[in-house]
C-alpha positions as CSV (number, residue, x, y, z in Angstrom):
1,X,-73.4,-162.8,112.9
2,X,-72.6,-166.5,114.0
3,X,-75.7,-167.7,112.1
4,X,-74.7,-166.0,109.0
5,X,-71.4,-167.5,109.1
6,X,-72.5,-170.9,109.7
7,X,-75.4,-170.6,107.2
8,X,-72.9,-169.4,104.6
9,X,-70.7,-173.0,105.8
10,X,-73.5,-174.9,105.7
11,X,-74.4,-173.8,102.1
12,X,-71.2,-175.4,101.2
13,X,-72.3,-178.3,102.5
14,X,-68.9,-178.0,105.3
15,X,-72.3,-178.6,108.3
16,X,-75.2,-181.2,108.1
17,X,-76.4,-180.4,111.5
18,X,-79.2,-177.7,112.0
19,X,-77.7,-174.2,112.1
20,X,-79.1,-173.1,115.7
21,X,-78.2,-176.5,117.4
22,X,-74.7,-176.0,115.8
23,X,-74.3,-172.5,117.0
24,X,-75.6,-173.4,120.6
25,X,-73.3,-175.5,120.9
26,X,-70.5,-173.6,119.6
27,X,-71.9,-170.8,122.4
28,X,-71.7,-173.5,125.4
29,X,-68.1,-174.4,124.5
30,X,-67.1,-170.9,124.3
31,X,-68.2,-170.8,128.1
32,X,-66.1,-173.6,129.2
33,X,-64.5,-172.2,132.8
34,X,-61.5,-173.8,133.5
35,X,-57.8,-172.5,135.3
36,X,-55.1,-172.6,133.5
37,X,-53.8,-175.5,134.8
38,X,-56.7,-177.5,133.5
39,X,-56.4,-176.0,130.6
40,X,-52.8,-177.3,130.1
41,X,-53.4,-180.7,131.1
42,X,-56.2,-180.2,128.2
43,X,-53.7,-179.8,125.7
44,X,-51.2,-182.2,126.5
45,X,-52.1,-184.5,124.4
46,X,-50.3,-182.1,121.8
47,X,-47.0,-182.0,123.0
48,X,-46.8,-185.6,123.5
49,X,-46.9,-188.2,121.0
50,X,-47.1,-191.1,123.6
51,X,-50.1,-189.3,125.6
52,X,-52.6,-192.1,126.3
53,X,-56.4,-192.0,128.2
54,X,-56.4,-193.2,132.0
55,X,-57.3,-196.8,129.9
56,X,-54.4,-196.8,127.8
57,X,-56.0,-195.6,124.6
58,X,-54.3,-193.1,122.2
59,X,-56.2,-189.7,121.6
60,X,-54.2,-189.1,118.0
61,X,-51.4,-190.3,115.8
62,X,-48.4,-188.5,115.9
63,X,-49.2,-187.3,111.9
64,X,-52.5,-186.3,113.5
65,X,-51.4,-184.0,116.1
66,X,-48.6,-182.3,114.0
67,X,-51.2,-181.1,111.6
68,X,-52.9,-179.8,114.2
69,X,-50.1,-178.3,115.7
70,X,-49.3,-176.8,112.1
71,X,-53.0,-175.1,112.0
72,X,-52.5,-173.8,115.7
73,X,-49.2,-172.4,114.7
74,X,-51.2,-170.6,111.4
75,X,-53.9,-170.0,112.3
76,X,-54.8,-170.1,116.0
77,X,-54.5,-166.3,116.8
78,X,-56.8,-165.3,113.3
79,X,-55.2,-162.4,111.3
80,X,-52.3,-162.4,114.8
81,X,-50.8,-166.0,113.8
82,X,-48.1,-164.8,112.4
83,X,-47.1,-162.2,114.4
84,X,-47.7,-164.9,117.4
85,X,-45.4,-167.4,115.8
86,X,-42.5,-164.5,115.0
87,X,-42.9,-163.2,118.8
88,X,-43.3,-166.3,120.5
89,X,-42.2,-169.6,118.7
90,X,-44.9,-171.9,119.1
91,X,-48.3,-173.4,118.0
92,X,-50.9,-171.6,120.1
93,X,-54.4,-171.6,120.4
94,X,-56.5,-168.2,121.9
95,X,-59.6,-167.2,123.5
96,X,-61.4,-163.9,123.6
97,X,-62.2,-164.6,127.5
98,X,-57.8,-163.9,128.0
99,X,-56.6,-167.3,127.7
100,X,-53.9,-168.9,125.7
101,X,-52.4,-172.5,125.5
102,X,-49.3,-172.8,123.8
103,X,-47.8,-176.2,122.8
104,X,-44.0,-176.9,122.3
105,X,-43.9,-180.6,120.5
106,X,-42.6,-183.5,122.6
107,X,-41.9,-180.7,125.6
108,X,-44.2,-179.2,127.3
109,X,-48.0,-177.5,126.9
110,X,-48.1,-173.8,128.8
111,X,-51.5,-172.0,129.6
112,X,-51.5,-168.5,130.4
113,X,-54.2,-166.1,131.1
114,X,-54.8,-162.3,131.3
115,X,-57.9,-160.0,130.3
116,X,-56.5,-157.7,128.9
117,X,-57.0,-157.8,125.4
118,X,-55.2,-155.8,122.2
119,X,-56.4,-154.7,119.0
120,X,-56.9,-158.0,117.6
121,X,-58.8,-159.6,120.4
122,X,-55.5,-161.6,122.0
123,X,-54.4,-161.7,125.7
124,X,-51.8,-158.3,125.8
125,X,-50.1,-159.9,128.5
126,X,-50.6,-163.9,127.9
127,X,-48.8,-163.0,124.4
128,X,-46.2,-160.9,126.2
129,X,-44.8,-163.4,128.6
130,X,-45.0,-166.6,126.3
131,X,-42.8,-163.9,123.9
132,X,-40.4,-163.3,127.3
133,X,-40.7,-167.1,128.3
134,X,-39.6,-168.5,124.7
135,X,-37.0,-165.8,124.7
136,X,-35.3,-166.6,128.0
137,X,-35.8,-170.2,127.8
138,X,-34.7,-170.6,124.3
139,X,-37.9,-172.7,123.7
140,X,-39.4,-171.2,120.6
141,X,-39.5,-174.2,117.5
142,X,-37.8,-171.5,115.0
């Protein structure tokens, strides 16, 4: 199905690489292993405008990482975003392995993990107590 997808991209002329190296690669960062801790740090660079390299250099503009922020908060949970961004208040990003990173702008990046998943392919539990975190901690961007 990937290939199809990526064909149908390519024919848009959206990929100039060859289809089979793209989707290789695609597959070997799908199988990142990380902890969720790592995964935070990750994402840092998110939630803070000032977040530099260990040499001082600046990964994105502040414009830069809101729109990516915005497309997190849209679409990072597929046809879920919205119920995501209603439940829990933030831009978020998930993975079909359990994970989720959410980001609250100049605050804080939160990983969470559990494998579980619901209908639409999300953590059941990751989604749960970012809802119950936001909620108790008044954190959610809304």
């Amino acid at each position: 199905m990937q290939f199809v997808i990526c064909n149908f991209i390519k024919s848009f002329g959206n990929i100039n690489n060859d289809v089979a190296a793209v989707i290789d690669f695609y597959f070997h960062i799908c199988s990142l292993e990380m902890s969720c801790k790592e995964l935070s740090e990750i994402f840092m660079f998110l939630a803070n405008d000032e977040f530099s390299t260990s040499k001082g250099n600046k990964i994105l503009s502040m414009s830069q990482a809101k729109r990516i922020n915005a497309i997190m908060l849209t679409c990072g949970f597929y046809d879920e975003s919205g119920e995501f961004a209603f439940r829990v208040g933030l831009p978020g990003k998930s993975g079909v392995g359990g994970g989720i990173v959410a980001i609250h702008p100049d605050k804080y990046c939160i990983a969470v993990w559990s494998p579980k998943l619901n209908k639409q392919s999300n953590s059941y539990k990751g989604m749960l107590f970012l809802e119950k975190f936001t909620t108790r901690t008044a954190s959610s961007i809304f």
